[in-house]
N, C-alpha and C positions, 0 to 999 in steps of 0.2 A: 672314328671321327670324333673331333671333341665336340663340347657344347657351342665353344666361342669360334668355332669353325664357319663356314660360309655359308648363308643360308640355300634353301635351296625353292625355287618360285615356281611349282608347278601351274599357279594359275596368276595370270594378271591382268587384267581384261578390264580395258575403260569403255564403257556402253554410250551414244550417246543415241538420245530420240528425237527425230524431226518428225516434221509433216508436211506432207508430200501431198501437193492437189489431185496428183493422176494415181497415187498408192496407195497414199493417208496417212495413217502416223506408222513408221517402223523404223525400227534399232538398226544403228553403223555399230559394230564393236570391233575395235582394234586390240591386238594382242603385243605386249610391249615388256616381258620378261628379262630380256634381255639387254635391255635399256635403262631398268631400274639401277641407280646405283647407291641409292637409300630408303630406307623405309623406316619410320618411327610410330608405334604404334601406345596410344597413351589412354590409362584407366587412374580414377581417384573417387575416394570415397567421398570426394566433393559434388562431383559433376555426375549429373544425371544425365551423361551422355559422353559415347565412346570418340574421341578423336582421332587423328593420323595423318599423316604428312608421307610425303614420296618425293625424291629426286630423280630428274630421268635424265636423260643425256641422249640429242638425237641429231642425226647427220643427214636427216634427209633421207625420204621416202617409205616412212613409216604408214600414211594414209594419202593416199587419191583426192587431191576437190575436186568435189563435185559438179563445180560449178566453171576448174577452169580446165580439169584434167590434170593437174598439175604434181606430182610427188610430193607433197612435202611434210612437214615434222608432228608431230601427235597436237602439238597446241595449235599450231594455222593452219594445219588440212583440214583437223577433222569439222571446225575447230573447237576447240575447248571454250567456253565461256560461262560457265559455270552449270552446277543443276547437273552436271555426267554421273552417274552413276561407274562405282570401283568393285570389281569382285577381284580378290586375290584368297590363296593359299600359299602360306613359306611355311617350311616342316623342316625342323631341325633335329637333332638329336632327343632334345626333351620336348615332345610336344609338337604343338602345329597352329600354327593361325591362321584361321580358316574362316572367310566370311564372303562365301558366296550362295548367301540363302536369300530368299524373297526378302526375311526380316533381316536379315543378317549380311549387309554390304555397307558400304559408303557410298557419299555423295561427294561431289568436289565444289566446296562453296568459293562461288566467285573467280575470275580471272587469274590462272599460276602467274608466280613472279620467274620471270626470264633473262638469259642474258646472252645474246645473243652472240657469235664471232664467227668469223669466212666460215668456217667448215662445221660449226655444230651449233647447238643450243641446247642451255644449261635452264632446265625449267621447274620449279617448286610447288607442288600442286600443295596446298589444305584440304583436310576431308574431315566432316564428320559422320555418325550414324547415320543412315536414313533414316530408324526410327524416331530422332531428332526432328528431322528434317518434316516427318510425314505426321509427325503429336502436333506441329505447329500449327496447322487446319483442322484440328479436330477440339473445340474448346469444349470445356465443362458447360453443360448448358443446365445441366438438374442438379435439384439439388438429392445430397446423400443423408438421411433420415440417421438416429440413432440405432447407432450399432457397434462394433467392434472397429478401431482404425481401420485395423490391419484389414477389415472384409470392404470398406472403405475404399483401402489403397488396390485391392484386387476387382472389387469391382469399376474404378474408372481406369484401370491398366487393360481390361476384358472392354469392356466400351468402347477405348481409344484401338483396340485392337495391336497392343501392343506385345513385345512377347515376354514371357515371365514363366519362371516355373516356379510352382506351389509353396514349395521347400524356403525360399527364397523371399518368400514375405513371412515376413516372425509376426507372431500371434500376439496382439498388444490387451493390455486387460482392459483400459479407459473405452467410453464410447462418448459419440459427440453427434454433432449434424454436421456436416460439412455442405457448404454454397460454393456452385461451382463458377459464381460469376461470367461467365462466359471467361475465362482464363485458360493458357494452354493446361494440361495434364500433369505433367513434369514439376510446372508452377505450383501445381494445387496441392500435389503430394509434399512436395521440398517444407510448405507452409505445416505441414503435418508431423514432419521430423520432433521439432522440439516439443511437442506437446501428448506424443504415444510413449505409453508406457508400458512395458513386456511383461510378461504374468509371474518371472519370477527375480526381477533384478531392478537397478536405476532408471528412469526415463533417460531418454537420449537416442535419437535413432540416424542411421545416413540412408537416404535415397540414393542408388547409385546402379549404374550399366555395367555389366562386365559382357562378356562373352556368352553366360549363357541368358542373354535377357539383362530384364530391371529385375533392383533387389531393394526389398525394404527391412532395413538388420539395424537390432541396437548394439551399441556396445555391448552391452552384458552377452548378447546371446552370440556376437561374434568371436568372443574370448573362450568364452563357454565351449564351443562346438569346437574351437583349436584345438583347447586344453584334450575334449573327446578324441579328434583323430589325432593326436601325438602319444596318445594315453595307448590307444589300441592298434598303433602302428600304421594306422593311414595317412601315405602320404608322408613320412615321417622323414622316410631316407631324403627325400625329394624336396622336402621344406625345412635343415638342418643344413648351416654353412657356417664357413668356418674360416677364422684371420688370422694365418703364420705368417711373417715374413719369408722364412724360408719354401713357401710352397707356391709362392705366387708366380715364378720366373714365366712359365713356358707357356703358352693360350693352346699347345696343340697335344697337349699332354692329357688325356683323361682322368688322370688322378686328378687333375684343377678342375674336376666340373662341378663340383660345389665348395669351390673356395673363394674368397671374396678378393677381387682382383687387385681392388686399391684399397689403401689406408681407409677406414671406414669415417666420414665427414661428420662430427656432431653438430649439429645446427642450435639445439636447445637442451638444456640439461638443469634442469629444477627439481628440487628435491620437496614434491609437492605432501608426502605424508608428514615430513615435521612440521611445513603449514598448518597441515592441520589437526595434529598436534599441540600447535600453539597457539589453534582456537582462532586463524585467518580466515576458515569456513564456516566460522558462527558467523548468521547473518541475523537481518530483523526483517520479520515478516509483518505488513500489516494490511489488513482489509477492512472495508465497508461493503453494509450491505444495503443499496439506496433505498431500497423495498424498507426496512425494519429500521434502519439506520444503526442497528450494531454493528459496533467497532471492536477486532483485536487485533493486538500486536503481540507479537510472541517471536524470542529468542530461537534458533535452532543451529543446529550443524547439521549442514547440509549431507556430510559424507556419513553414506547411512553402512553403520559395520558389518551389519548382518548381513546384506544382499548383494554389496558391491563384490564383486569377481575383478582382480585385477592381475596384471600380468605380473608382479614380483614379489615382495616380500612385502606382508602387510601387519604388522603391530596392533593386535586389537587391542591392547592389554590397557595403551596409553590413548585410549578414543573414547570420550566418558559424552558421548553420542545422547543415552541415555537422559543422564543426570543434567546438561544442558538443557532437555526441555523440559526434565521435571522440575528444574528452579532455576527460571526465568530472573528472576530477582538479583540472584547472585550476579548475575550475566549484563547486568543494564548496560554495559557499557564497552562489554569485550563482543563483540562486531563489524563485522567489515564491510558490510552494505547491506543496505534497506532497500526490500521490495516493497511497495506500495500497487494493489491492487483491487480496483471497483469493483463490486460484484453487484449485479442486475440480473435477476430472475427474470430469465428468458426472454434473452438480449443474446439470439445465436450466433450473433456475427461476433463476439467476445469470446466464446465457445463457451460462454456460465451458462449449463441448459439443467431448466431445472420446473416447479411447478410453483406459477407466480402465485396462488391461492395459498400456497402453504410455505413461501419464501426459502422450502430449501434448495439448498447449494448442491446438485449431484455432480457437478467438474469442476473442482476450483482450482485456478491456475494455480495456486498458492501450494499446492499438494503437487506439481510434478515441473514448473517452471523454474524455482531457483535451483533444483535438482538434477534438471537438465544442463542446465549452463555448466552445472559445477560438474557433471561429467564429460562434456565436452572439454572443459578446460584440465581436468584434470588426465585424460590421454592423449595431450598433447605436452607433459611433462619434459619428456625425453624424445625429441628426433634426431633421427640418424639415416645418414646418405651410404648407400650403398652401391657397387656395380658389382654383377658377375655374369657366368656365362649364363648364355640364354636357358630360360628354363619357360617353358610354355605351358608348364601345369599351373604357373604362379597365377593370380590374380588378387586384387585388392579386396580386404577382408579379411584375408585369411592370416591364418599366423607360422610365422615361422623361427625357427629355433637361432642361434648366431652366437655363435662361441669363438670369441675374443683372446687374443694373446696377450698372456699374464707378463705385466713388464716387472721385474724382479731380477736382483742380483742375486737370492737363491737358484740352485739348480730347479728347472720348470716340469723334470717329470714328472717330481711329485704334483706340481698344479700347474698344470700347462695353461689354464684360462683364468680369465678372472671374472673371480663370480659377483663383480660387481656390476661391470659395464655386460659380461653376457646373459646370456637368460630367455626369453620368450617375448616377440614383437609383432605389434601389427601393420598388416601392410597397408599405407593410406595413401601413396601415388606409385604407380608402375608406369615404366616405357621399357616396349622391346624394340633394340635399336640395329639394324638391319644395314650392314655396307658391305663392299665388292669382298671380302676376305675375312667377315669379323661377324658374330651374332653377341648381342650382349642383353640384358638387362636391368635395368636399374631400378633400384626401390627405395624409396623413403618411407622409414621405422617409425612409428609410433610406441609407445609405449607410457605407462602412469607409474612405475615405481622401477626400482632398481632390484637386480637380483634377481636370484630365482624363489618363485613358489616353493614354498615351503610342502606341499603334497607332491613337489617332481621332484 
C-alpha cells in the first residue's frame, strides 16, 4: 500500500453532552467513519494549539432526535452547535493520528458551515485542541518567583494540567519572575518566547502543540537535536525526500513514498549570511539606568559565531563579530537599528530583576532581545512549500533532509542534486490532508542559510 494511498478511520466518534432533568448530564456519541470525506489536520511552530477541519457528507439518518424521533443528519439530529467533542484514529502506512485521549481529542468550535440539497448535506465542521479549549478557564492567578524560564514554563503547564513531556521543555539558562496576571496559560508562556535563553546557543524560542503535548524548543536546540538523530540514523530513512521529475508519476507506486510529489514552491529566498557579512546586523544598543542615570551605547553584531547552529553553510572566516565590539568607534555609523532600552532595578513587570540597593542589572533585555529578533529573522531566510505522501512520523520542529534536482546541461549522475538549494530544513507548519482515495502531507521549510553543513 503506498503512503498517498487511502486513509484508513478506525475511530471517528463526535461525542456530544447534555443534561437531562430525569438522568442528568450524559454523552450521545455518534459514529461517522464512513461519512468523512475530508480531514485536515494542522501543526505550526507558531500556534500554541493543534487545529483540524473535517468534511462529512450525510443522507440521512445518521442520529435519532430526541426530541422528535426523527432520523436525521449528524449536524440537526444530534445536533451539532458547537463545544462537541471529536475523537478519531486514521493509520496509514507511515504512522497514525491518533487523538482519542482524555487530553488528546478535539473540540468542534461553533456552528459547521453547510449546504444543504434533496438527498444529502455537505457539512464543514472546525476543531481545535481541547487542551485549548480547557487552558482558557484556567488563568495564571500567581505569580512565578525567580528561577529558570524553562522550570517557569513546566510549572504553569503542571498547574494548568496541561499535558507535556519533560523532554520537550529545553532548559533556558536566564531566570526572571514572571506575573501571572490573571491571563490564560498559553498567553503567558508565548510572552516568554522572545526573552529564554538556552544554556548553550542564541535566545529565540517557539511555544507550540504537537502530538505529544506543548513544547517549549529554541531554535538552536531544535537544529541541534535534528543534526543528532540524522547524525546517528534516527528517523533518517523517514525524514530524507527527494525532487526528480522523473519519479514523481504514480501515487500508488511505493518507491514515491518519499518523494516530493510537486515542483517544490519557494516563497522566500534571502541570502541572509552576506547581510551580515556586510555588517546589516550591526546594530546600536543603548541603555539607562533611571536608579544611577548611567548611560551606554555600544555597537554590536548581533550574529553571535561561536554559538549559532545553523542549517547550511556558514563562513566564520568573514564575521569579525568580535572586532565590532571591541571598536565601537570605527563602527559609529555602520548600523542598522538602534535598540533603546530603560532599565529600572526592580521594576518586574520590565523583567529588569535585580537589587535596587546596589542598582545592578541581573536581566538586561539588551543581552538577549536584539538577539532574539535577529534569530527569528534570520530562519526564516529561506521557505519553501512542500507536498508528499503522508508520513505520520512528521511533526513541526523537526528536521528533515530534501534533495533537489540538479538542473544542468551536464550529465546528472555525477551530481544528481544540487547542493545549493538542497541540504537540511526545518519543519515550521504541517497539514496531513486526508480524502476519499489520497493521504498527503504538506510542509513549509524553514531554513537560515543555503547549502549543506560543512560537518554532513
Amino acid at each position: 500500500m503506498s503512503a498517498a494511498g487511502a486513509p484508513n478511520y478506525s475511530k471517528f466518534q463526535v461525542i456530544k453532552r447534555v443534561s437531562d432533568k430525569k438522568e442528568g448530564n450524559k454523552e450521545k456519541k455518534v459514529d461517522i467513519p464512513g461519512k468523512v470525506i475530508g480531514l485536515n489536520y494542522y501543526e505550526s511552530l507558531y500556534s500554541p494549539m493543534v487545529t483540524a477541519n473535517f468534511l462529512e457528507v450525510d443522507t440521512g439518518g445518521t442520529v435519532d432526535n430526541e426530541k422528535t424521533g426523527f432520523a436525521g443528519t449528524l449536524k440537526d439530529g444530534l445536533p451539532v452547535e458547537g463545544f462537541e467533542e471529536v475523537l478519531l484514529n486514521v493509520k496509514t502506512t507511515y504512522g497514525k493520528l491518533d487523538w482519542r485521549g482524555k487530553k488528546r481529542r478535539f473540540v468542534i468550535i461553533g456552528s459547521p458551515y453547510n449546504q444543504d440539497e434533496s438527498t444529502k448535506q455537505v457539512s464543514f465542521f472546525p476543531m481545535i485542541s481541547i487542551n485549548a479549549m480547557k487552558s482558557s478557564s484556567k488563568p495564571v492567578t500567581r505569580d512565578y518567583y525567580e528561577t529558570e524560564i524553562s522550570m517557569q514554563v513546566t510549572r504553569i503547564l503542571a498547574n494548568a494540567k496541561l499535558p507535556f513531556k519533560p523532554k520537550n521543555i529545553e532548559k533556558t539558562s536566564n531566570v526572571l519572575k514572571v506575573s501571572g496576571n490573571n491571563e490564560v496559560p498559553l498567553d503567558v508562556i508565548l510572552k516568554l518566547c522572545p526573552k529564554a535563553v538556552p544554556i548553550d546557543g542564541d535566545p529565540g524560542y517557539f511555544f507550540f502543540e504537537n502530538s505529544e503535548g506543548f513544547n517549549f524548543r529554541s531554535i538552536h536546540g531544535m537544529i541541534r537535536d535534528g543534526y543528532e538523530a540524522h547524525r546517528d540514523g534516527r528517523y533518517a530513512a523517514e525524514r530524507t525526500y527527494t525532487y526528480m521529475v522523473g519519479l514523481k508519476a504514480n501515487l500508488n507506486n511505493n518507491e514515491n513514498d518519499f518523494n516530493v510529489l510537486l515542483p517544490p514552491t519557494v516563497r522566500r529566498d534571502q541570502d541572509q549570511i552576506n547581510a551580515i557579512k556586510m555588517g546589516q546586523y550591526n546594530i546600536r544598543v543603548c541603555t539607562r539606568n533611571i536608579v544611577t542615570g548611567n548611560v551606554e551605547e555600544k555597537i554590536i553584531n548581533v550574529f553571535n559565531n561561536d554559538k549559532t547552529v545553523t542549517l547550511g553553510e556558514k563562513n566564520k572566516d568573514n564575521i569579525q563579530n568580535d572586532q565590532i565590539e571591541a571598536n565601537p568607534e570605527d563602527n559609529a555609523f555602520n548600523y542598522c537599528r538602534t535598540y533603546t532600552y530603560p532599565l529600572i532595578p526592580g521594576l518586574e513587570e520590565n523583567q529588569v530583576v535585580s537589587d535596587v540597593s546596589t542598582s545592578s542589572i541581573k536581566n538586561n533585555p539588551a543581552n538577549y532581545h536584539p538577539r532574539a529578533i535577529m534569530r527569528y529573522g534570520l530562519i526564516h531566510a529561506q521557505l519553501v512549500n512542500i507536498i508528499v505522501p503522508h508520513n505520520g512520523l512528521l511533526s513541526v520542529g523537526q528536521l528533515i533532509k530534501l534533495n533537489i534536482e540538479n538542473i544542468t546541461a551536464d550529465p546528472k549522475i555525477e551530481k544528481p542534486f544540487n547542493d545549493h538549494r538542497s541540504g537540511y530544513y526545518l519543519i515550521m507548519h504541517l497539514c496531513h490532508s486526508f480524502n476519499e482515495k489520497n493521504s498527503f502531507t504538506s510542509l513549509t521549510l524553514c531554513r537560515d542559510t543555503y547549502g549543506k553543513p560543512r560537518k554532513f
